[in-house]
C-alpha positions in Angstrom: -13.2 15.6 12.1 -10.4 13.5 11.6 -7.4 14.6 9.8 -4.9 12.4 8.4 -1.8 13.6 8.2 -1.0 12.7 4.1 -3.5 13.6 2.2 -3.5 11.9 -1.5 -3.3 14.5 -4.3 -1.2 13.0 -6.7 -4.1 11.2 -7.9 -5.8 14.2 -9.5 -3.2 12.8 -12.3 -4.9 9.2 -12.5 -6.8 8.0 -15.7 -7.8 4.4 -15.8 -7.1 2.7 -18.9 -9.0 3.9 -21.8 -9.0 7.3 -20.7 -5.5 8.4 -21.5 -2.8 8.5 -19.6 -1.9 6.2 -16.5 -1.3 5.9 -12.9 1.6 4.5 -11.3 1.9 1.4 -9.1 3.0 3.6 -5.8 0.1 6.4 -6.7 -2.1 3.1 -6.4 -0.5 2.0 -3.2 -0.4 5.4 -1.5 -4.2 5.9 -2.4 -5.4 2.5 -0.8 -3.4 2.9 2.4 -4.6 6.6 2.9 -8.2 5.5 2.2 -7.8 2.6 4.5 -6.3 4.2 7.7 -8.9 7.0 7.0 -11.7 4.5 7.3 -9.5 3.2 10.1 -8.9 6.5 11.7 -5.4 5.6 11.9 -2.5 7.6 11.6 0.2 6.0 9.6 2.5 6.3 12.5 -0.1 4.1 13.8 -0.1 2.0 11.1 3.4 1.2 10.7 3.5 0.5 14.7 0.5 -2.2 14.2 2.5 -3.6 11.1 6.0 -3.7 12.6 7.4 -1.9 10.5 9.4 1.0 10.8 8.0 4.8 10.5 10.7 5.8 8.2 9.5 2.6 5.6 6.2 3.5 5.7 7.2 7.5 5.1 9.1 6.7 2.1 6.1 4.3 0.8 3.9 7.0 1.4 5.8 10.1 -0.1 6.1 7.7 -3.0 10.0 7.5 -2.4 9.2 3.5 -2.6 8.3 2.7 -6.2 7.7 -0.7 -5.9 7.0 -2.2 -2.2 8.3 -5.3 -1.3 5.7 -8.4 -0.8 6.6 -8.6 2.5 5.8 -5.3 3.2 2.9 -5.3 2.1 2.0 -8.4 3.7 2.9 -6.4 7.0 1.1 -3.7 6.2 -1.9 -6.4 5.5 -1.6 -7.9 8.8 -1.7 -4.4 10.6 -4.4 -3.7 8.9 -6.5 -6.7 9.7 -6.6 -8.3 6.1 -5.3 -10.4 3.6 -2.5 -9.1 0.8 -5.5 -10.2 -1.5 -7.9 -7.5 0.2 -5.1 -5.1 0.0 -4.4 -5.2 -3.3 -8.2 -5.7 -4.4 -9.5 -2.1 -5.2 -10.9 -0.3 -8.3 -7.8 1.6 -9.1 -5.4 -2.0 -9.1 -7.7 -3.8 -10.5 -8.6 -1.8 -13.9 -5.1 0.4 -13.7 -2.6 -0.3 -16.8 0.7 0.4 -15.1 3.6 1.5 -16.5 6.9 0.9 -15.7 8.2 3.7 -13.3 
């Protein structure tokens, strides 16, 4: 079994619009890149190596430190992934999220 070294649990506090209350941009963020280098089986020491970016960036994404991720990071972390900013950012909880400002 492969075990990732964050595990997302913040989003146990995550209600898509209509249901109450909101999640934040960086929950959103954190939960994609977990399930993606899980899928992946990547560690995100891993992932910030193929994205060339540094380990301590990617930490501070991760433990939500980083509230709002630069494009360019992002586009980095695309690329080290294998896929377009667009694919990043294209999942349930972006798509139908109303985020508030954190």
């Amino acid at each position: 079994t492969f075990a990732f070294k964050y595990s997302y649990t913040r989003i146990n506090r995550t209600k898509l619009r209509g249901e109450g209350s909101t999640m934040t941009y960086s929950d959103a963020v954190i939960k994609r890149l977990t399930e993606l280098c899980e899928e992946r089986e990547i560690t995100v020491n891993r992932l910030a190596t193929l994205s060339g970016i540094t380990q301590s960036t990617v930490d501070n994404l991760m433990k939500g430190k980083t509230k709002n991720p630069k494009l360019k990071t992002l586009h980095k972390l695309a690329v080290g992934l294998d896929m377009t900013v667009s694919e990043l950012l294209d999942f349930p909880e972006m798509n139908e999220t109303a985020f508030e400002d954190e």
